[in-house]
N, C-alpha and C positions, 0 to 999 in steps of 0.2 A: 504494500500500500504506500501511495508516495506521500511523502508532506509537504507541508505549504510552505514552509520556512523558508526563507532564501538564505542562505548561507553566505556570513559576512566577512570581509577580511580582516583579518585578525591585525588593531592597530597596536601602534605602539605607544610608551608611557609619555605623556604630555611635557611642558617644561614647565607647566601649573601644577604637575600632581611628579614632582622626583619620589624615587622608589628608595634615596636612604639619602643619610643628613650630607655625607660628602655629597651629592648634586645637588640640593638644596643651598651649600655653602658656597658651593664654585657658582653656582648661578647670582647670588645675592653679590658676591664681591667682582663678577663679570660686570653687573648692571652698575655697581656701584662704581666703578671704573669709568664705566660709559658714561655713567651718568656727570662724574666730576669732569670730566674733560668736554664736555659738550656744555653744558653749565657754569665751567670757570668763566666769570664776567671778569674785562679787564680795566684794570684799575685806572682811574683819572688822576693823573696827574696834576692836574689841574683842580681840582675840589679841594676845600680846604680841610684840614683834617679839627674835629673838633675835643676837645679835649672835656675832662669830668668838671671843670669849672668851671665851663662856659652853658651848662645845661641847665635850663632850671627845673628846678626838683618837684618842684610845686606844681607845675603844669604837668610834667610829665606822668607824677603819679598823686595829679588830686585825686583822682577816682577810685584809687585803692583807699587811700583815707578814707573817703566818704563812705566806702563799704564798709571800714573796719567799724567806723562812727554807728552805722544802721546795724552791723551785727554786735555790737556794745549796748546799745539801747533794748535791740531782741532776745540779747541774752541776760540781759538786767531783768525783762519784765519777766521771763522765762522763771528766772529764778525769786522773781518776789510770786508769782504763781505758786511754785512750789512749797516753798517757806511757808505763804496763807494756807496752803490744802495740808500741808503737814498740822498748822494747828487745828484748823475745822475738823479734820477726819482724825 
């Protein structure tokens, strides 16, 4: 009795799916290769270089303050919540 199956050629292992960790390694440090030499951007000479004194701090990282400010305040009431339900319960 025949079947229906068509019979497939048999592929082989992907460069998505490596069959042990050395091809897995040589592939990442292959890409990583490629990738730095295709990606080195060349430097201006011309730009000036700016140095840690000349940045201002405030601007750069008001936003992290102001986060720290709002999780200071959330974790204040947080814990007067706690403190009040300790003595009520």
């Amino acid at each position: 009795m025949p079947s229906n199956r068509t019979v497939r050629p048999a592929k082989g292992r992907s460069a998505a799916n490596p069959s042990n960790y050395s091809q897995l390694y040589k592939q990442s440090e292959q890409n990583l290769l490629q990738s730095s030499t295709l990606a080195a951007p060349a430097a201006d000479p011309a730009a000036p270089q700016r140095s840690s004194h000349e940045v201002d701090w405030k601007q750069e990282y008001g936003f992290v303050l102001q986060d720290l400010r709002h999780l200071m305040v959330i974790s204040l009431a947080l814990l007067a919540v706690i403190v009040g339900l300790g003595f009520v319960l």
